[in-house]
C-alpha positions as CSV (number, residue, x, y, z in Angstrom):
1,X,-0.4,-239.9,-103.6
2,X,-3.6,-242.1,-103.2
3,X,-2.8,-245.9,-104.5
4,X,-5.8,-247.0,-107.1
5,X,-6.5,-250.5,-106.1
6,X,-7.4,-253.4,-108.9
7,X,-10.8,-253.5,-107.1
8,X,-11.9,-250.5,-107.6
9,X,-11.8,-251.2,-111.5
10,X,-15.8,-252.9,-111.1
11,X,-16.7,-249.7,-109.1
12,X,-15.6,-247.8,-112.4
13,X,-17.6,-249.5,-114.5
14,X,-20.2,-249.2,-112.3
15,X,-20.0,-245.5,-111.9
16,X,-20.1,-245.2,-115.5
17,X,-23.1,-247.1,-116.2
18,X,-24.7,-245.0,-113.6
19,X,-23.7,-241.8,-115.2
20,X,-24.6,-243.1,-119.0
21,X,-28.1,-244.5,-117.6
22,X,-29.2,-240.8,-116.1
23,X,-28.1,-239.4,-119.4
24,X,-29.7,-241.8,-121.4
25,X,-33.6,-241.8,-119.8
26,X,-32.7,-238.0,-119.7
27,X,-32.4,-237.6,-123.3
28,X,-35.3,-240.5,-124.1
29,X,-37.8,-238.2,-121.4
30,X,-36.6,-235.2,-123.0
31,X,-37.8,-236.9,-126.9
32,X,-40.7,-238.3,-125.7
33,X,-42.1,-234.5,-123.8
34,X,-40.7,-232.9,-127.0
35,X,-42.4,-235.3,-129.5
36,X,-45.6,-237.2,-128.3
37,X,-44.2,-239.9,-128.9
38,X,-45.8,-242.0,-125.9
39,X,-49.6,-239.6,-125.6
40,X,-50.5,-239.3,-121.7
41,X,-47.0,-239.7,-120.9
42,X,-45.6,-237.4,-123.1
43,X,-47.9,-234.7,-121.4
44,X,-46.7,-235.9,-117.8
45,X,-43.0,-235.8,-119.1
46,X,-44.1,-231.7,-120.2
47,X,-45.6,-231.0,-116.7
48,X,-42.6,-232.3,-114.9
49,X,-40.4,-230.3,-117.1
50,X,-42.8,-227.0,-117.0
51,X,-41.3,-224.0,-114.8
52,X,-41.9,-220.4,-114.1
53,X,-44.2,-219.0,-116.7
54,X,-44.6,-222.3,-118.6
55,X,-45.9,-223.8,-114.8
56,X,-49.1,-221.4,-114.6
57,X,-51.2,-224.2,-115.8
58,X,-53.1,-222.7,-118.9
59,X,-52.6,-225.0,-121.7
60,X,-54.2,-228.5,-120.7
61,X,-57.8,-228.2,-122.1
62,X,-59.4,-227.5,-118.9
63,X,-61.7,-224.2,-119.3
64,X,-62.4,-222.3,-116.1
65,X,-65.9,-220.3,-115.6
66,X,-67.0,-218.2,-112.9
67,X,-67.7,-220.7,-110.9
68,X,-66.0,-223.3,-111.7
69,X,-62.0,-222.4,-111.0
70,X,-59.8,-224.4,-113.2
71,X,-58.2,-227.6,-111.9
72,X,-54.5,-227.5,-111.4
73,X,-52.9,-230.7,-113.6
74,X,-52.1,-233.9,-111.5
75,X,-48.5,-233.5,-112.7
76,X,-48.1,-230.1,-111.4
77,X,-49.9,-230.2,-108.6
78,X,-46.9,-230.9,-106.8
79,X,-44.4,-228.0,-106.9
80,X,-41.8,-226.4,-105.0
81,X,-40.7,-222.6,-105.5
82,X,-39.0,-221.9,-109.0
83,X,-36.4,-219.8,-106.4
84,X,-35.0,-222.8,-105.5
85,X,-33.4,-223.1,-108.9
86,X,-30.4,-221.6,-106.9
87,X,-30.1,-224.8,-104.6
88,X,-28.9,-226.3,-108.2
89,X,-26.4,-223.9,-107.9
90,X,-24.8,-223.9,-104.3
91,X,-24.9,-228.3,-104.9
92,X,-23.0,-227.9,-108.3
93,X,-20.5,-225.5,-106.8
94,X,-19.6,-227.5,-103.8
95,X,-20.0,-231.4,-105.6
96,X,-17.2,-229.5,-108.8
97,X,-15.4,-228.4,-105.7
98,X,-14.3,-231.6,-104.4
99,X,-14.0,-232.9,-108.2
100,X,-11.8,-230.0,-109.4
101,X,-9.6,-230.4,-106.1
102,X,-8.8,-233.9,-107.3
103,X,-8.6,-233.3,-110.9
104,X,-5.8,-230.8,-110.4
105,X,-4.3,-233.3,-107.8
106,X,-4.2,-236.1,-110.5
107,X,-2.6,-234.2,-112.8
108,X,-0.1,-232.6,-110.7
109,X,0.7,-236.2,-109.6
110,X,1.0,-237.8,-113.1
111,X,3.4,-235.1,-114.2
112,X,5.7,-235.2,-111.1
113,X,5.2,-237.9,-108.7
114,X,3.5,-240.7,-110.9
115,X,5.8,-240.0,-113.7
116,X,9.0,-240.4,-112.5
117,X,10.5,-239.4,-116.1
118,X,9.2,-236.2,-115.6
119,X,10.6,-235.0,-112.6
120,X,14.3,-234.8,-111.0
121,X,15.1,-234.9,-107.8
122,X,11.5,-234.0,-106.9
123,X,11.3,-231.0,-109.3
124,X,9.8,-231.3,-113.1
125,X,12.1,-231.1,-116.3
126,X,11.9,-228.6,-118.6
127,X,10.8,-230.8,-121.2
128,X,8.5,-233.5,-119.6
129,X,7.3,-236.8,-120.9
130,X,4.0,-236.3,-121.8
131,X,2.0,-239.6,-121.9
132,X,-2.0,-239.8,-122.7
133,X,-2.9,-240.0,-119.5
134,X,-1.4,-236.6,-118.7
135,X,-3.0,-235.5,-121.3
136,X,-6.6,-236.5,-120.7
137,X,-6.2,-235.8,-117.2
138,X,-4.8,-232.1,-117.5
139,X,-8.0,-232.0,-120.2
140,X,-10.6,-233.2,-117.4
141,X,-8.9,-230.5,-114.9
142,X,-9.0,-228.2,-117.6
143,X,-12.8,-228.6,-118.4
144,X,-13.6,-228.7,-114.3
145,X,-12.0,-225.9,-114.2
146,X,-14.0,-224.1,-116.9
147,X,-16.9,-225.2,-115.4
148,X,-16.4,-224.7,-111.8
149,X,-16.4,-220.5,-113.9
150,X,-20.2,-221.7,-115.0
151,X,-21.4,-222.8,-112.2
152,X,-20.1,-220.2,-110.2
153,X,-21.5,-217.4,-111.9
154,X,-25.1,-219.1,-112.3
155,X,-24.7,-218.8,-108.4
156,X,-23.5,-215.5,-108.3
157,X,-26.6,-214.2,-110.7
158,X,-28.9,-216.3,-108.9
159,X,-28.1,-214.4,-106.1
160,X,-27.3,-211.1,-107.5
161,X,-29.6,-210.6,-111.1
162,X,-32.2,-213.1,-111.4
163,X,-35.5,-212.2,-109.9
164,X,-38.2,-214.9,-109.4
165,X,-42.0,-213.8,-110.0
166,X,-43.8,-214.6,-106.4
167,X,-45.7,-217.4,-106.8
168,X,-43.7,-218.7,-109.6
169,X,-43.1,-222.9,-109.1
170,X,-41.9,-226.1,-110.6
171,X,-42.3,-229.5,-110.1
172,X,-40.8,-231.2,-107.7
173,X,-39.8,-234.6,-109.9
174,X,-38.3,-231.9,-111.9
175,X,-36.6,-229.9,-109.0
176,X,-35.2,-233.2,-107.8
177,X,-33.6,-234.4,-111.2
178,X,-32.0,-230.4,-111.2
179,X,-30.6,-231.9,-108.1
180,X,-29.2,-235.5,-109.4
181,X,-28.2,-233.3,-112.7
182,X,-25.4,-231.1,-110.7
183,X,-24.2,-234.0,-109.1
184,X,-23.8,-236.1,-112.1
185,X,-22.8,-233.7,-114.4
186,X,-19.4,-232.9,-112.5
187,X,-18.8,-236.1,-112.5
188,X,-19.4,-236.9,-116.0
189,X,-17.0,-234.2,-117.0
190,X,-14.3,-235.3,-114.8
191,X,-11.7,-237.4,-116.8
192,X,-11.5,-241.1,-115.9
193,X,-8.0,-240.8,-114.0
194,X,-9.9,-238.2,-112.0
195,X,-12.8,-241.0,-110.6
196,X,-10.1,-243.6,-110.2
197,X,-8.8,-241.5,-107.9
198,X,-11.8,-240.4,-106.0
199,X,-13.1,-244.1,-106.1
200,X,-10.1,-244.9,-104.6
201,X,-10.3,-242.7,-101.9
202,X,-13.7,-243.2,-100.6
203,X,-13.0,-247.1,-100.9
204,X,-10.1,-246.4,-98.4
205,X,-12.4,-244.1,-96.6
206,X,-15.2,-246.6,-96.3
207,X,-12.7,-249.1,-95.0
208,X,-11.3,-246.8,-92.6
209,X,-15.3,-245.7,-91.4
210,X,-16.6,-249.5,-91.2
211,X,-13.8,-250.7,-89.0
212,X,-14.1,-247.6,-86.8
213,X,-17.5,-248.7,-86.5
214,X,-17.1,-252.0,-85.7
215,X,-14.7,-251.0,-83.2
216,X,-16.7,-249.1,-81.6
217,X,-19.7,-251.4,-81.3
218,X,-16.8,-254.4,-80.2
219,X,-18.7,-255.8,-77.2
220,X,-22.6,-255.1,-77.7
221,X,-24.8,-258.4,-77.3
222,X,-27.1,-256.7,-78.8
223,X,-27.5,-255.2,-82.1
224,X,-30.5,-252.8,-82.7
225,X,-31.7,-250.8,-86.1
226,X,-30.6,-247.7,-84.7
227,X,-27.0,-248.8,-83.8
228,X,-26.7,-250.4,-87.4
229,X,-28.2,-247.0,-89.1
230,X,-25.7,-245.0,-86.7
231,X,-22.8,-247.1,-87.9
232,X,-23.5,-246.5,-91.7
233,X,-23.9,-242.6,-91.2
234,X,-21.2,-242.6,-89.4
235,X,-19.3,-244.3,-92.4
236,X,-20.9,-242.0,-95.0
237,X,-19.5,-239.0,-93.1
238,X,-16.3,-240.2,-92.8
239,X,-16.1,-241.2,-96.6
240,X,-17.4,-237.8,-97.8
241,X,-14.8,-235.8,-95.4
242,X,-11.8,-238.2,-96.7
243,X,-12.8,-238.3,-100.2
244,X,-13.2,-233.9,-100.3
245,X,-9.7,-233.6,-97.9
246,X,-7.6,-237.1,-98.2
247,X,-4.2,-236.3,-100.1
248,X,-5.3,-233.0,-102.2
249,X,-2.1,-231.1,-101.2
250,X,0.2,-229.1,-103.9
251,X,4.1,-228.7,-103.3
252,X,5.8,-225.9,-105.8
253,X,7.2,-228.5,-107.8
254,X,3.7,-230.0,-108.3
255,X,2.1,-226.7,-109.7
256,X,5.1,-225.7,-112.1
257,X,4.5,-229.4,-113.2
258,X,0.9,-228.8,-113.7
259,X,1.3,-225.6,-115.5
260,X,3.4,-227.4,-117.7
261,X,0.9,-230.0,-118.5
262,X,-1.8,-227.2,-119.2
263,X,1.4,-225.2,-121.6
264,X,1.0,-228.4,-123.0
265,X,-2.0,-228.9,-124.1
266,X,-1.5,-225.5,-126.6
267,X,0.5,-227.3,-128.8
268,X,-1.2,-230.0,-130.9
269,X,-4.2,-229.8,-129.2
270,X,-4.1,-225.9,-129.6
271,X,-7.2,-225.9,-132.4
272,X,-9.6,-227.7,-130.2
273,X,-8.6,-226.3,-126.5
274,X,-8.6,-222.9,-127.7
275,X,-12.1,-223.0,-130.1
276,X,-13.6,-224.7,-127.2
277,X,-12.4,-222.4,-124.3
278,X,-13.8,-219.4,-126.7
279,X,-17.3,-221.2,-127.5
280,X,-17.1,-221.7,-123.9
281,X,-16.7,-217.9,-122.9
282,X,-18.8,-216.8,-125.2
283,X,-21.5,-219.0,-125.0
284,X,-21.2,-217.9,-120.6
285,X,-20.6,-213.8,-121.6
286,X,-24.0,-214.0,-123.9
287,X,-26.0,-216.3,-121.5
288,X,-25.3,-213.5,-118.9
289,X,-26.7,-211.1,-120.8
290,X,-29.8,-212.5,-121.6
291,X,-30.4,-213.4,-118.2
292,X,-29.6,-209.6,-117.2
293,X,-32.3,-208.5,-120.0
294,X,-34.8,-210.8,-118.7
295,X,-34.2,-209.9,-115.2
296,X,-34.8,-206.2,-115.8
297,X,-38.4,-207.0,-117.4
298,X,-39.0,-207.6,-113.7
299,X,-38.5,-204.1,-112.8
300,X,-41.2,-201.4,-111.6
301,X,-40.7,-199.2,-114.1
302,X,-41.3,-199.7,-118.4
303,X,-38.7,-198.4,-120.6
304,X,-38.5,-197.5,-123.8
305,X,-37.7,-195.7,-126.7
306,X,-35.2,-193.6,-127.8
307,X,-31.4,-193.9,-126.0
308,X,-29.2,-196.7,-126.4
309,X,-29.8,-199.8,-127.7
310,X,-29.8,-201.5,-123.8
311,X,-32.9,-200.5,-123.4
312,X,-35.5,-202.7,-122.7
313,X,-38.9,-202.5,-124.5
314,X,-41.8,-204.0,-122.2
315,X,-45.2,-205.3,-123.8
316,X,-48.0,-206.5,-122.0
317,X,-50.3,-208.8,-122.6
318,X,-54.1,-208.8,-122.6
319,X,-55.7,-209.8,-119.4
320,X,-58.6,-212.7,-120.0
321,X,-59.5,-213.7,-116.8
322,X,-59.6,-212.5,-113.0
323,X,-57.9,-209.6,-112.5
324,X,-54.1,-210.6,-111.1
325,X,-55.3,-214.2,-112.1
326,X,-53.6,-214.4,-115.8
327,X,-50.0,-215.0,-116.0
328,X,-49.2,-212.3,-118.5
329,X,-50.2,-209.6,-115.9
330,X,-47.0,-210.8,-114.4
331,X,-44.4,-211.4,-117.8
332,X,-43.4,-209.2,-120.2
333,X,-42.1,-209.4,-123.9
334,X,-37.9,-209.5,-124.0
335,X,-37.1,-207.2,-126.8
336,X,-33.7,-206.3,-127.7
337,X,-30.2,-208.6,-128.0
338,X,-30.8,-212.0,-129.0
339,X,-34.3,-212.0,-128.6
340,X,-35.6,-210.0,-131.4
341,X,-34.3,-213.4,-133.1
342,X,-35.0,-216.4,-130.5
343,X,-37.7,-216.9,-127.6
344,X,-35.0,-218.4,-125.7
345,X,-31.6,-217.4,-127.1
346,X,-30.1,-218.3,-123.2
347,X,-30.6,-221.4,-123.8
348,X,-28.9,-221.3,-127.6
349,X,-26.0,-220.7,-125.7
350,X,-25.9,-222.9,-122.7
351,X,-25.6,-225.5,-125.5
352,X,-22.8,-223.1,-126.9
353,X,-20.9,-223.5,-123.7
354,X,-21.2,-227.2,-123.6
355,X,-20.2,-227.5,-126.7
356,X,-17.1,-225.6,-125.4
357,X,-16.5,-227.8,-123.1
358,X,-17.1,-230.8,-125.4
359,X,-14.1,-229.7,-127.3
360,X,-11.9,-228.8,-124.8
361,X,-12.2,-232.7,-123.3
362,X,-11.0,-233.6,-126.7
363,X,-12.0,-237.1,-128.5
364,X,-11.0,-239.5,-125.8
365,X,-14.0,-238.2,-124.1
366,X,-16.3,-238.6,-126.8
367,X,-18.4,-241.7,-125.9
368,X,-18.6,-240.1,-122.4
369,X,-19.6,-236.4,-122.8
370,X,-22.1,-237.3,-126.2
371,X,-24.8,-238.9,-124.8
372,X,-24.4,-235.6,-122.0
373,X,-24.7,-232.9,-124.6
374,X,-27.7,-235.0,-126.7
375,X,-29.6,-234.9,-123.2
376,X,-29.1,-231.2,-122.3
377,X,-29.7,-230.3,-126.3
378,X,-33.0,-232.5,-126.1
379,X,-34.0,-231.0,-122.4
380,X,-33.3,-227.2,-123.3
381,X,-35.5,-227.3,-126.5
382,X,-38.0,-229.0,-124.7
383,X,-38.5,-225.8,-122.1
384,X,-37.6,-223.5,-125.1
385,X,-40.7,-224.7,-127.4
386,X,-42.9,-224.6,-124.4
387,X,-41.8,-220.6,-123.4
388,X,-42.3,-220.3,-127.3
389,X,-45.5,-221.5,-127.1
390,X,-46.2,-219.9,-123.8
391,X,-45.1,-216.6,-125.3
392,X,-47.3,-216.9,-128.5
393,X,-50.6,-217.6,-126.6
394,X,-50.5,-215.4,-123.9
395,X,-49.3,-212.4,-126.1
396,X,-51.3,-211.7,-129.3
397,X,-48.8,-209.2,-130.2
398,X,-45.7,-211.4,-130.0
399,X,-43.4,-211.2,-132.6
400,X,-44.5,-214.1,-135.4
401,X,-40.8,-214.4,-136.7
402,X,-38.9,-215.2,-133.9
403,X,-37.7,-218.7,-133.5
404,X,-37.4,-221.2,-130.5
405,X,-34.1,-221.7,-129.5
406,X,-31.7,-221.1,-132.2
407,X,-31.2,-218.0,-133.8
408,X,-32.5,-219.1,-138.2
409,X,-33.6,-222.2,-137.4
410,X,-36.8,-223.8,-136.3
């Protein structure tokens, strides 16, 4: 069991005006692309945010001629390969990794070694004391859990379905908020007995690192930038392997307490954990397959027609400029599923899943997880309007009555 020390309490509220800042200018940048709110900076906002098809640069005002080739925009002039979308991926896996290891570790702790009611002689009672703070910490492990299952599987078809169009790019503001997003949003889902713990552990960690380091520079008479830089990464290391290995360890009597704290959430909580842990699944089962139809659009081969309703009907569009040159030589209409009613019906229901897990944290983790989902809801329409868009330009033939994101409504 890792002690939480009183001074870690100003690190906490630290942490969490971190975490509510990132989500705060995310939402406001994600208003301001959507809206037009601030003009010149709402169009930079746009370009950061444009990827794949919406990044091929045809929607600024500039007109090209034969000899004139049009400019590339200043805001996506620099880009980085819309493949890298799975780097995302691998950091969300491993950063929900260390978080879920700790999350289940609280928990297990709180119902057996930290709650001494609940356990005799080491092992937990049938009927257990359950206080709040079992309760929102068995909900944080629960949601880590569930999303440790996204993430995952975003990996997996990254790997394994999606197929990227060469050439294909984003920004690389955007790219590097992708990155700070899958490092903050593990650690906005994780309940607050969850950081206390981690805090706590890279606190000890640091202090461990910093006197290692001074005892091994003990002696020097002199003190150069490169010593003092090797010191602090020698720190950093140590804190990160503490703070992903330092007390996560689960005796039997641990896990049958932990199971009972999860048993226990199906009781008066049952309404919310289950409705949340379905939105959840389905909102990850239907994503899948709108990523699996969109991948297959990539194919060699058009299908069509008669057979089952899996099929995929391609439709290209009209090619207006150099040939190989115009982006819809390269995309295709998705027809079939969810998308003979939205442009971007996978993005309907990544805000499904969050929602999911927005229910399953239950209402003490309201003021934390809201001002999460407003940012993601705000960002994922933002891309949805601009593949709407997209779609309707490049494709005379698109289908007028399909909406943006959400299946009957706007």
């Amino acid at each position: 069991t890792v002690a939480m020390e009183p001074s870690s309490a100003p690190a906490g509220a630290f942490l969490s005006t971190v975490l509510g800042t990132f989500w705060t200018v995310f939402f406001a940048s994600s208003v301001a692309g959507a809206t037009n709110l601030l003009p010149g900076v709402s169009d930079t906002l746009r370009g950061f945010a444009k990827r794949g098809k919406a990044d091929d640069g045809d929607d600024d005002g500039d007109v090209a001629t034969d000899t004139t080739p049009k400019r590339k925009p200043r805001s996506r002039q620099s880009t980085v390969p819309h493949a890298w979308f799975t780097h995302f991926y691998v950091l969300g896996v491993l950063v929900n990794l260390v978080v879920l290891a700790h999350a289940l570790q609280v928990a297990a702790d709180l119902v057996t070694g930290g709650n001494t009611e609940g356990t005799v002689d080491g092992n937990p009672k049938t009927s257990i004391s359950i206080t709040n703070e079992i309760v929102s910490a068995t909900r944080g492990a629960l949601v880590t859990v569930l999303f440790q299952i996204h993430v995952t599987r975003r990996l997996l078809e990254s790997f394994f379905v999606t197929k990227h169009r060469d050439g294909a790019q984003m920004h690389v503001v955007g790219y590097a908020v992708g990155l700070v997003y899958y490092v903050v949003t593990p650690l906005t889902l994780a309940a607050p007995e969850t950081l206390a713990r981690m805090r706590a552990v890279l606190m000890n960690a640091i202090a461990d690192g910093n006197a290692a380091a001074a005892s091994a520079a003990y002696g020097q008479t002199v003190t150069s930038f490169g010593k003092t830089v090797w010191a602090f990464a020698r720190t950093a290391v140590h804190g990160m392997y503490k703070i992903t290995t330092s007390g996560v360890t689960y005796d039997s009597s641990q896990v049958k307490g932990l199971a009972n704290a999860f048993l226990n959430l199906l009781n008066p909580r049952a309404t919310f954990v289950l409705s949340g842990s379905l939105l959840f699944a389905i909102g990850n089962a239907n994503q899948h397959a709108c990523h699996a139809r969109l991948a297959s659009l990539r194919k060699d081969s058009v299908t069509s027609g008669g057979g089952s309703g899996s099929k995929v009907v391609e439709s290209r569009g009209t090619d207006k400029s150099v040939p190989g040159s115009n982006p819809t030589t390269h995309y295709r209409i998705p027809r079939g599923g969810w998308f003979d009613l939205a442009s971007s019906p996978h993005y309907f229901f990544e805000v499904v899943l969050y929602v999911g897990l927005f229910l399953c944290a239950g209402a003490g983790a309201v003021t934390r997880l809201a001002p999460m989902l407003a940012a993601i809801c705000a960002n994922l329409w933002v891309s949805a309007k601009q593949t709407h868009v997209w779609y309707g330009k490049n494709f005379p033939e698109y289908p007028k009555g399909r909406y943006v994101m959400v299946p009957g409504w706007a």
